[in-house]
N, C-alpha and C positions, 0 to 999 in steps of 0.2 A: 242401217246403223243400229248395234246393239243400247238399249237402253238402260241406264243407271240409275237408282234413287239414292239420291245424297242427301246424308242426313248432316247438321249445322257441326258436330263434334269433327267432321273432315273438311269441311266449308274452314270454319275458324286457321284449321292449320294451313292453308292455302295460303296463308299472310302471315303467320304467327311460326317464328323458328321454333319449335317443341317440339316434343316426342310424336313421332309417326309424320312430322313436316312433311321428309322428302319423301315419302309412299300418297301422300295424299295430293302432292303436288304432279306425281306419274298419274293420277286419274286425269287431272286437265291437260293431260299432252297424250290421252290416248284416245281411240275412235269414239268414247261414250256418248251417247247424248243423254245429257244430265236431266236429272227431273229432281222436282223435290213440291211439297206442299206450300206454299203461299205462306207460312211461317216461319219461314226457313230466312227470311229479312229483320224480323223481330229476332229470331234467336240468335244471330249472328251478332245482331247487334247489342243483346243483352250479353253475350259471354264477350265482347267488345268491353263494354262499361262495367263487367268483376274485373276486367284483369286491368283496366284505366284505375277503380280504387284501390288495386291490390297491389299501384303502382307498378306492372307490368310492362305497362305503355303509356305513351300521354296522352292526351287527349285530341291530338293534334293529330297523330298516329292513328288514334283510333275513325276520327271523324276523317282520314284517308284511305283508311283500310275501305269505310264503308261505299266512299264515293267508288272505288275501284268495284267492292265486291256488286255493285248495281249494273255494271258494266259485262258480269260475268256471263255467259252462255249458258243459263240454269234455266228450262223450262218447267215455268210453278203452275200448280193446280190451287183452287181454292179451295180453304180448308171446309169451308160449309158444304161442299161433294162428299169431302170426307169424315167428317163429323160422327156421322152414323157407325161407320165399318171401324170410326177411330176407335170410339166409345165399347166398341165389343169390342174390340183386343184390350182395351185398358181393362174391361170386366173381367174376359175369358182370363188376360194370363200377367194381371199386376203391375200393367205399364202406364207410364202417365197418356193422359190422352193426348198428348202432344208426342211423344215418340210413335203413340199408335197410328198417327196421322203419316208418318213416312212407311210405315210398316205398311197399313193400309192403301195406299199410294203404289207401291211395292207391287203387292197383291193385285189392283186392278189394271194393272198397267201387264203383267205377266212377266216381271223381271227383278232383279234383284237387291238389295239396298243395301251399301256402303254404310260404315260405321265406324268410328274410333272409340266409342262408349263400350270399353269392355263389360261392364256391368251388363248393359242392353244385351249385347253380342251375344252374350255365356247365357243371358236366360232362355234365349231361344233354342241351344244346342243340343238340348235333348227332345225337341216338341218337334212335330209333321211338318211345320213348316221351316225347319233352320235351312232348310236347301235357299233359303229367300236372304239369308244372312249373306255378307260378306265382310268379313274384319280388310280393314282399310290398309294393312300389310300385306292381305293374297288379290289385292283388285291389282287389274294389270290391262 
């Protein structure tokens, strides 16, 4: 089975009707097996509680969302593996070291990493490694 690194911005829309919803919801119904870093439960749950203040969802919603999203088939890695290799792509090429961590993850795994953060996506499209990219519209 081919392997995926899913990062929190396609996780989120897994639950969340918004833009790239139904392209992100085709990743969980296809062969992948999901991987993601051990941060990947905080961050979901942090863009969880912006859109609970931004009155998006309730709270009620949200602390549902989370019980389900625990439930998911995401095999995570600990971020303290990836720390190191996080911190050099945050240095090499301007990324927080928390996006570095799935990139990284990516990387040691030999396979590719799912995204809806266009910002993220687009930095990587000119540099050696964007073949590692995948915008969350062409995963299938």
């Amino acid at each position: 089975m081919k392997q995926l690194v899913v990062d929190a911005s396609v996780a989120v829309k897994w639950f969340v009707p918004e833009i790239h919803h139904e392209a992100a919801g085709k990743i969980l119904k296809s062969k992948w097996e999901l991987l993601a870093p051990d941060i990947i439960w905080a961050e979901v749950g942090n863009s969880l509680w912006k859109k609970k203040r931004r009155d998006e969802i309730s709270a009620q919603e949200a602390v549902g969302i989370l019980k389900d999203f625990k439930r998911f088939p995401i095999q995570t890695y600990g971020s303290k593996l990836l720390l190191d290799s996080a911190w050099y792509l945050a240095q090499e090429f301007g990324v927080s070291v928390y996006d570095g961590m799935y990139l990284a993850l990516a990387i040691s795994r030999d396979c590719s990493l799912v995204t809806a953060d266009r910002k993220f996506f687009d930095l990587f499209q000119k540099e050696s490694i964007a073949f590692r990219f995948l915008w969350v519209e062409d995963a299938k």
